[in-house]
Structure formats: structure tokens, C-alpha cells
MITOR-84048 format. One record per residue (C-alpha): residue in three letters; x, y, z. Coordinates in steps of 0.02 Angstrom, whole numbers, plus 50000, padded with zeros to 5 digits. Each point is the difference from the previous one (the first is absolute). Layout:
<drendrens>
ALAXYZ ...
</drendrens>
This chain:
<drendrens>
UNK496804829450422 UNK501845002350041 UNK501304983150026 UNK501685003250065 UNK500314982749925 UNK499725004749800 UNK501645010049985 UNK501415001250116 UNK500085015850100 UNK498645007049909 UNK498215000650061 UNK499114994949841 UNK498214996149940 UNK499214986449886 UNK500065011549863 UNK501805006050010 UNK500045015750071 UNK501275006250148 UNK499405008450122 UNK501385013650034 UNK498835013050097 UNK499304994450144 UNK498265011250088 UNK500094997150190 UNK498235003750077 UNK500685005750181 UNK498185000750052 UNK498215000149953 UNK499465015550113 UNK499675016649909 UNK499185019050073 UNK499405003949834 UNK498704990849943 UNK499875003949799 UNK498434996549916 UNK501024987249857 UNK500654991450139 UNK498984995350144 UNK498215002450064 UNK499785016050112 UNK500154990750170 UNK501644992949971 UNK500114980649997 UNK500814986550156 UNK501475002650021 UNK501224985250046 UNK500364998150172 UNK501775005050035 UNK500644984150069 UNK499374992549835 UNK501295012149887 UNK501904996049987 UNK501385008850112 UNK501215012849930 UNK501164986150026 UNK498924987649895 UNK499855013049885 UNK501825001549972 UNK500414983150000 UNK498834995849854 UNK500845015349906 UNK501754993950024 UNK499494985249931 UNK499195008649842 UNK501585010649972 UNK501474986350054 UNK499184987049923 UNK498515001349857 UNK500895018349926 UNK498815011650048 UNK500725017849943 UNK498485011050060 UNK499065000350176 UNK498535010350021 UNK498945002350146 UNK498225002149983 UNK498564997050100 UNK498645003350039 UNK500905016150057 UNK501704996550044 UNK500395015550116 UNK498714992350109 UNK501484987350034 UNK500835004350159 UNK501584991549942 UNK500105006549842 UNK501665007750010 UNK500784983350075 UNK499514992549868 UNK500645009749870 UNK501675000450075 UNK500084981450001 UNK499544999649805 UNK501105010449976 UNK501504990150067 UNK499514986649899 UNK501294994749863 UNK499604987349871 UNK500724994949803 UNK499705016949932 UNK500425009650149 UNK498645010650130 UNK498344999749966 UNK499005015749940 UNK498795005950119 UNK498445008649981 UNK498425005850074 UNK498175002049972 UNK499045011050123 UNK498515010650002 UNK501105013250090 UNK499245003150138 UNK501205004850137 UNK501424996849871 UNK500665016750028 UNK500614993250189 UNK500764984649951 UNK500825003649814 UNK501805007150066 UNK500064982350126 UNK499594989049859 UNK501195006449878 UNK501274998350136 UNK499574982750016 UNK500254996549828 UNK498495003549888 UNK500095004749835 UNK498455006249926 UNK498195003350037 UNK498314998549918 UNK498745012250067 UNK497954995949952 UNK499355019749965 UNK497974996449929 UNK499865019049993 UNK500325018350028 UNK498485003850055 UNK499624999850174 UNK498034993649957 UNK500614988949884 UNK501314991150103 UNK498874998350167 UNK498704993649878 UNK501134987449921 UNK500984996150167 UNK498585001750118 UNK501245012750107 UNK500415014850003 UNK501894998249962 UNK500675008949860 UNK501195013750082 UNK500814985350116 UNK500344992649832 UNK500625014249905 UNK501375001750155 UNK500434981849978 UNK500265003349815 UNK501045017050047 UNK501044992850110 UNK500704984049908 UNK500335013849880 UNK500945008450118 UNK500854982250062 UNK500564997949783 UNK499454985549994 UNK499604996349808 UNK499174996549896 UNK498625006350087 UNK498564990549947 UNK498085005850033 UNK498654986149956 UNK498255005149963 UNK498494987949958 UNK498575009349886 UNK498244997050047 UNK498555003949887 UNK498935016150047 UNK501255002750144 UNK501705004249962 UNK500205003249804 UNK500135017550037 UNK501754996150099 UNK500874993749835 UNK500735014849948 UNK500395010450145 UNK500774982850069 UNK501074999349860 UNK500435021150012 UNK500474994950185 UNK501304986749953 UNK500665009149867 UNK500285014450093 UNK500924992350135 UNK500894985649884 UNK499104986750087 UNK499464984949907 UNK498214996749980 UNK499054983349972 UNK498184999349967 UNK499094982250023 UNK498604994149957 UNK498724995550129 UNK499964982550048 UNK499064984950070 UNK500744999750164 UNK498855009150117 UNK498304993750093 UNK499494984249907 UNK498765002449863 UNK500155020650008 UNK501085000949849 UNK499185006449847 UNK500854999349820 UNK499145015149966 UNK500665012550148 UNK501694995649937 UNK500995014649884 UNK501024989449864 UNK501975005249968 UNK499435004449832 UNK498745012950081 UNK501215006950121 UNK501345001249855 UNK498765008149890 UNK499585011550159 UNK501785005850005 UNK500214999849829 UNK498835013749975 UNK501085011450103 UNK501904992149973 UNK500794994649871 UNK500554980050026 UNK501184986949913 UNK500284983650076 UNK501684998150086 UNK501024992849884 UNK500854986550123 UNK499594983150019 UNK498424996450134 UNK500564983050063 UNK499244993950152 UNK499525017250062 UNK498325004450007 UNK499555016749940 UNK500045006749817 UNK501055014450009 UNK499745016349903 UNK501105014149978 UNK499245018350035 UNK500665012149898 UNK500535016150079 UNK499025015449922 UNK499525017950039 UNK500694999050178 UNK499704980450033 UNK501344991950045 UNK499994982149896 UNK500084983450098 UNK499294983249994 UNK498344993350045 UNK499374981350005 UNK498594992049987 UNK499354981350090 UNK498874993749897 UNK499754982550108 UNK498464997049933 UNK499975006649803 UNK501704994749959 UNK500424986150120 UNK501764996449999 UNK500214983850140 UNK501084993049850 UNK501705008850048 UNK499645001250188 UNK501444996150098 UNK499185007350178 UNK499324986450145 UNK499175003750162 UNK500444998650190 UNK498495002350094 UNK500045002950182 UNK498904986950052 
</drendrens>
């Protein structure tokens, strides 16, 4: 729990930590519906006149960034292109001016139908995106996804690397006896194209009581996965209140080097140095 009241101008938990990144859930609606995160049917949505306005929206985030010091804004959802006002809202955050100055904005999307909106949304103001990519296999992602998707996300990925908007992030969560074959060519993909990659571990925050210890890949697996093929050191820089161990790739026999990270949520918990709280449209 968060109190405005602990520290002035901060937004500040029992335990001492800031919260200086703040997730914005802009609504709960999705068109994939992944296997880790929701049952094959979809769920109930909320009714529309039961979410906040754009304006309600941006009146709770000039609050966070005038007066609590929020530094980061991203949008999430659900899927967040599915939000008509999206590039409103962006704008608006990005007008926002607060202690230390305008807010950074990012987003997290399953890319679908990115490609159409990217060159509005930078205009507007944004400054980085997250893209969820399960898979390079056609099979693999419409078994994972439950639609058959993965060239509309490829051109989402393409063209916010057209747009330059960096770093480029792709996120990809590793299911047992589904995806494990996706580690390395996932990684050869980012590389390639010096995009940033993040695995995660799988979760418990799909259908209630479908989560299974056991279908979930550990960061120690994945990094032993890639380790197999690259050769890794850990980044060298401090992790703070970020949540992914990063890696460094080195570049051999044609491979360009980069970074990889890995978010190991449930292995190697780190809630200890969070400094991220939630806006949910609801």
C-alpha cells in the first residue's frame, strides 16, 4: 500500500520504497488470449461506463508527475492499442512537467496493429515500446496465443524499428514443453537487429488455479539454454529497481554481441527494490 502522506511529494510505502515508475492499465480488453494469461474464452470485461475517461486518466497522471515524482509512465493493459484514445493520452503525459522534469513514457503491447499507430504515438510523445514475441514459429505462437498472429506482430516490431524508437525491447514468457525451442532463435533475432530481449518467467496470473510450478522454465534454465550457444557475463552495472538480470552477449563468428535479460519473478523475487505501483482502469 502506497500513502501520499508518509513523505512529502513522494508516493511511498510502509516499507520505504518510492514509487518513481508508475504502470497505467488503460484497459482490461485484449484480442489475444495467451494460454499464461487467461482462459481460452476471454474473461468479463468491465463495462465501459465503469472505466475512467482519457480526461480522468490524465488528471490522475498529472497528479503522479506534479506532485508524488513519478519519472516513468507506462501504459499497459490489457492491450493498450485497443484504447481508442491512446494517442490523446500520450500527448497529455507528455506535457506533463514535474521536479525532475517530463516523464518517460513507455509502452507494452502485444503488437498487433502497432505497425498503424507507431509513427502517431511517437509524435505524441512516446518514448519506447515493449513488444510480447512468445515465438517464431507460426504453430508455436497460435498455440501459445490461441491466434494466429505472428506476421501482424513481426510488422509491429518492424515498424517501431523503422519509427527509432529505442531501446527496442521484445518480452517473451517460456512455457514448459511449448516454447523452449524459441530461446535461442529469440535471442539470434534480437541480436541481429540490436533489440533488447527480456525473458520471464511464467507466472501466477492467469485462470485461477491453472498455474503449475512445474510448466514454468527457471532463469537459471533459460540462462543455461543460452549459455550453451553464447557466451554470457552479467552486466557489470548496478540492477537497482529494474527488473531483469541483464547479460551481455558476446559477439562471435558473425553474431553481433548485445544484451539479454532475464525476469526471474518467481526464482529470484526481487519486490525488495521495487519502486513501480499500479493504475488500474477500473
Amino acid at each position: 500500500r502506497y500513502s501520499s502522506s508518509m513523505l512529502l511529494g513522494q508516493l511511498a510505502d510502509r516499507h520505504g520504497r518510492v514509487a518513481r515508475d508508475l504502470r497505467v492499465s488503460l484497459t482490461d480488453r485484449c484480442n489475444l488470449r495467451c494460454s499464461y494469461c487467461m482462459p481460452a474464452d476471454g474473461l468479463a470485461w468491465l463495462p465501459v461506463e465503469g472505466t475512467l475517461t482519457d480526461d480522468e486518466v490524465l488528471r490522475l497522471l498529472r497528479v503522479a508527475v506534479e506532485r508524488f515524482g513519478v519519472t516513468c509512465i507506462r501504459f499497459t493493459g490489457g492491450e493498450p492499442l485497443l484504447r481508442r484514445g491512446l494517442e490523446r493520452i500520450v500527448a497529455g503525459a507528455a506535457g506533463l512537467r514535474g521536479a525532475h522534469g517530463r516523464p518517460e513514457l513507455a509502452l507494452t503491447t502485444n503488437g498487433l496493429g502497432l505497425d498503424r499507430r507507431i509513427d502517431g504515438l511517437r509524435a505524441a510523445g512516446l518514448d519506447r515500446v515493449n513488444i510480447s514475441l512468445d515465438s517464431l514459429d507460426r504453430a508455436r505462437y497460435a498455440r501459445l496465443s490461441r491466434r494466429d498472429r505472428l506476421d501482424d506482430v513481426l510488422a509491429g516490431i518492424a515498424a517501431t524499428d523503422r519509427a527509432g524508437l529505442r531501446p527496442l525491447k521484445i518480452n517473451a514468457v517460456v512455457m514448459r514443453d511449448i516454447n523452449e525451442a524459441d530461446i535461442v532463435p529469440l535471442a539470434r533475432f534480437s541480436l541481429e537487429r540490436g533489440y533488447e530481449l527480456r525473458f520471464i518467467e511464467q507466472m501466477p496470473l492467469g485462470p485461477a488455479g491453472e498455474w503449475r510450478r512445474d510448466a514454468l522454465v527457471s532463469a537459471d534454465e533459460i540462462l543455461a539454454e543460452l549459455g550453451a550457444t553464447f557466451a554470457l557475463t552479467p552486466a557489470v552495472e548496478p540492477r537497482g529497481a529494474a527488473p531483469a538480470a541483464l547479460w551481455h552477449v558476446a559477439a562471435d563468428a558473425g553474431q553481433p554481441g548485445g544484451r539479454v535479460g532475464v525476469i526471474a519473478s518467481v526464482t529470484h523475487p526481487f519486490c525488495g527494490a521495487c519502486d513501480r505501483t499500479r493504475l488500474t482502469n477500473g
